[in-house]
BALOBA-1460 file (C-alpha; in Angstrom, 3 decimals):
// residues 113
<rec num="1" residu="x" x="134.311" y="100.847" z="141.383"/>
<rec num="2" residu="x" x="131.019" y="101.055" z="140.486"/>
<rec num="3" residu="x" x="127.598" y="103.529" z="142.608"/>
<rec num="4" residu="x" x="124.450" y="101.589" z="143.807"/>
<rec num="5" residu="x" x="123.067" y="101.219" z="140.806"/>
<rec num="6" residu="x" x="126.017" y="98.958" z="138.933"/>
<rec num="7" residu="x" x="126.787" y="101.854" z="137.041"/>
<rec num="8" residu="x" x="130.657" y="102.407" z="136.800"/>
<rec num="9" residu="x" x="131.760" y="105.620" z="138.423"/>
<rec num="10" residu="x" x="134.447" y="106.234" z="135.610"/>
<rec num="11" residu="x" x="130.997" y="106.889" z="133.542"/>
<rec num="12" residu="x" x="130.853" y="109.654" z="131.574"/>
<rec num="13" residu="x" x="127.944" y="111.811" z="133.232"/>
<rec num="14" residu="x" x="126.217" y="112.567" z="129.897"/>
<rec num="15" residu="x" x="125.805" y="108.588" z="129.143"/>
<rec num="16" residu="x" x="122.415" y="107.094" z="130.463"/>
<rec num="17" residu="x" x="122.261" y="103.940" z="131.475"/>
<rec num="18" residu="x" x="118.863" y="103.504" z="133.384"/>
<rec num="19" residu="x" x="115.056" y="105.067" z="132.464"/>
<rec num="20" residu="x" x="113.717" y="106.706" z="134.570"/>
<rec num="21" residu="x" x="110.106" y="107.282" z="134.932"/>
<rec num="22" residu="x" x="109.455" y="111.941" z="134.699"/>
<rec num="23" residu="x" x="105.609" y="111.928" z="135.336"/>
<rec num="24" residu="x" x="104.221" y="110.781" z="138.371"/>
<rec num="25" residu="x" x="101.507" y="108.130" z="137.440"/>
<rec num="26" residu="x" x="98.671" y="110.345" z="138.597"/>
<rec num="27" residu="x" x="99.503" y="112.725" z="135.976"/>
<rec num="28" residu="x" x="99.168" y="110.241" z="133.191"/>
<rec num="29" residu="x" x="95.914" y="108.731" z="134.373"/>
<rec num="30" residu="x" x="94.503" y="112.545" z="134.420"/>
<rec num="31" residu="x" x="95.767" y="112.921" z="131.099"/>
<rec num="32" residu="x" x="93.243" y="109.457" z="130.313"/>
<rec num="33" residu="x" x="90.601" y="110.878" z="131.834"/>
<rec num="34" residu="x" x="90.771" y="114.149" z="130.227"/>
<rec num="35" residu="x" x="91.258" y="112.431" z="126.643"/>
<rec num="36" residu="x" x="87.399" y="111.110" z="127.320"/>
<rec num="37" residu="x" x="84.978" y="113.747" z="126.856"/>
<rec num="38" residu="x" x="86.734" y="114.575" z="123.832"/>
<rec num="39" residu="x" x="86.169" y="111.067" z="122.477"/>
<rec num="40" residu="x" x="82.242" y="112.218" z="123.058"/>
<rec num="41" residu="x" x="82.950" y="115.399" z="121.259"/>
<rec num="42" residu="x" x="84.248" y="112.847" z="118.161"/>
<rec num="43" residu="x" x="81.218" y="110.751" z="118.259"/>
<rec num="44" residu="x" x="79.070" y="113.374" z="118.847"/>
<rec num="45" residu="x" x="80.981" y="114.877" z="115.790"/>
<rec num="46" residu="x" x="80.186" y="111.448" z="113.285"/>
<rec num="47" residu="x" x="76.414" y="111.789" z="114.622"/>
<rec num="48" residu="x" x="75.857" y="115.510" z="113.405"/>
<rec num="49" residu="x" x="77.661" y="114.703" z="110.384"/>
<rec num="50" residu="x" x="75.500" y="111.557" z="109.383"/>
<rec num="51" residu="x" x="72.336" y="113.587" z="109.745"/>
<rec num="52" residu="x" x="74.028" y="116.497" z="107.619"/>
<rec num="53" residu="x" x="74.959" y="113.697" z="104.954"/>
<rec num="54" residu="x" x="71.157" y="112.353" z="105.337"/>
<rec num="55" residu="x" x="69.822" y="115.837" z="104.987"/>
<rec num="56" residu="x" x="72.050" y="117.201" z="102.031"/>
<rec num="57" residu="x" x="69.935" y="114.829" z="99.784"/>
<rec num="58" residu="x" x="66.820" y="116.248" z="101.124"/>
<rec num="59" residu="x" x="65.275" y="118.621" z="98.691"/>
<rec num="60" residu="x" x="64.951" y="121.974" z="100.695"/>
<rec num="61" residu="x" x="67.634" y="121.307" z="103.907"/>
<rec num="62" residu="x" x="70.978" y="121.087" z="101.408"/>
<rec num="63" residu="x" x="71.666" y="124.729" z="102.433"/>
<rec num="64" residu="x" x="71.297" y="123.635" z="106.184"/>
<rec num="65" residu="x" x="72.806" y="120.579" z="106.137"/>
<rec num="66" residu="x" x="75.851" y="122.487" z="104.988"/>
<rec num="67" residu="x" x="75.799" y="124.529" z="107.685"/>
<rec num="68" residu="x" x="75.764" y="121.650" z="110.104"/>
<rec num="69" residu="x" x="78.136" y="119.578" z="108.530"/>
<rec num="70" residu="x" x="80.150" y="122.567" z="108.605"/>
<rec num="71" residu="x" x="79.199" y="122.485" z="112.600"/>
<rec num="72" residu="x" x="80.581" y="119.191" z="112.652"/>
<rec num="73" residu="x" x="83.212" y="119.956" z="111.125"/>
<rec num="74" residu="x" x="84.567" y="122.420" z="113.239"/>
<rec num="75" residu="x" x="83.908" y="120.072" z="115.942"/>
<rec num="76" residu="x" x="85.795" y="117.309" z="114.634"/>
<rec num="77" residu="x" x="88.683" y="119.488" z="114.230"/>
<rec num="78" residu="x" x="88.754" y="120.822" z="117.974"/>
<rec num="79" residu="x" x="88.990" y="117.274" z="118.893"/>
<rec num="80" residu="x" x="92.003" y="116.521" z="116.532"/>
<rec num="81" residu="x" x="93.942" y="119.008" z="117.785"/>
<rec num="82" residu="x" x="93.302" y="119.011" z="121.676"/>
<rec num="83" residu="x" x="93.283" y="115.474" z="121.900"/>
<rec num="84" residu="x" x="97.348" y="114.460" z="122.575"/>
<rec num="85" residu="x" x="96.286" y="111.092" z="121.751"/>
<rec num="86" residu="x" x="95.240" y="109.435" z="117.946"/>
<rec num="87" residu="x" x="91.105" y="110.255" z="117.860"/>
<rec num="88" residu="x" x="89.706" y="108.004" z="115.533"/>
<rec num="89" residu="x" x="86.122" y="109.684" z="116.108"/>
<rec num="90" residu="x" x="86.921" y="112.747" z="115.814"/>
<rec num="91" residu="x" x="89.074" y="111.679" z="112.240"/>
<rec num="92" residu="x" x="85.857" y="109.815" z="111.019"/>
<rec num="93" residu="x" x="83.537" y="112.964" z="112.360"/>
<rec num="94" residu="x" x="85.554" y="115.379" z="110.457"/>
<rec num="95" residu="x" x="85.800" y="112.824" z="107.073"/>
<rec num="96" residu="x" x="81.766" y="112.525" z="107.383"/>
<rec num="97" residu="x" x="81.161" y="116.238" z="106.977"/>
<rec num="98" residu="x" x="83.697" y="116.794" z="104.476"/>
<rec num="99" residu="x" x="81.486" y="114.418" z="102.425"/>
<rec num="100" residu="x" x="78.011" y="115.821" z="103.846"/>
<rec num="101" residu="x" x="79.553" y="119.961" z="102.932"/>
<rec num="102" residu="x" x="80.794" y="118.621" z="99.740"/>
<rec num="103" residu="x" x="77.155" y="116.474" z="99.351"/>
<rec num="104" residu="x" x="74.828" y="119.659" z="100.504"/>
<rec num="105" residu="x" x="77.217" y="122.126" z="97.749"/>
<rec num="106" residu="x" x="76.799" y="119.336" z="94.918"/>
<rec num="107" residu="x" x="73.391" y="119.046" z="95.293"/>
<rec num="108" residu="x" x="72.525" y="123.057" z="95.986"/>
<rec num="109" residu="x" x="74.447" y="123.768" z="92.345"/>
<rec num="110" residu="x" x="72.521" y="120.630" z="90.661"/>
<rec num="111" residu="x" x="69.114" y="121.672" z="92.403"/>
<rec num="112" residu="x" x="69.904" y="125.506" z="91.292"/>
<rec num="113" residu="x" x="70.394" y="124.825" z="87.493"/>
C-alpha cells in the first residue's frame, strides 16, 4: 500500500525519501540582496588597501598608510565574517593590507635606522 507520494506506508518514519524545499524562496533572494553591499564593503576594502600599499613607499605617509591599511583591514574582515557566502573582495581586501601594514612597518624600521 503505498500514500500519495509512492512512498510505501510500511516506511520507517525516520527514512526520507523526498527533499523538501525549508525556506520560502523570498527568504533566499533577501539573503542575495543582503550579501551585496557587503561585496561594496570588499571592494571598497581592496581600494583603501591599494592606496595604503601606494603610500607605504612614500617617504613621510608609511606611519599613515599603516594606519589605513590597518582600516582596511578591519574592513575586510567584517566582510569575511558577515558575509554567509565565499567574498572574494573582501579575501583580496584583507590580503592587500596585510601586504600594505607589513610594507608601511618594513619601510618605517628601514627609514628609522
Amino acid at each position: 500500500m503505498t500514500h500519495e507520494r509512492g512512498v510505501p506506508s510500511s516506511a520507517a518514519p525516520c527514512q526520507a525519501t523526498e527533499v523538501t524545499q525549508t525556506q520560502p524562496r523570498e527568504a533566499v533572494a533577501g539573503l542575495v540582496a543582503s550579501a551585496a553591499p557587503l561585496r561594496n564593503f570588499g571592494i571598497a576594502a581592496i581600494v583603501i588597501a591599494a592606496i595604503a600599499l601606494i603610500a607605504a613607499f612614500i617617504p613621510l605617509l608609511s606611519i599613515p598608510a599603516g594606519a589605513l591599511g590597518l582600516i582596511a583591514m578591519a574592513i575586510g574582515i567584517m566582510c569575511l565574517v558577515r558575509d554567509p557566502g565565499f567574498n572574494s573582495h573582501a579575501l583580496v581586501g584583507t590580503l592587500l593590507s596585510s601586504a600594505a601594514v607589513s610594507a608601511a612597518v618594513i619601510m618605517t624600521i628601514v627609514r628609522a635606522g
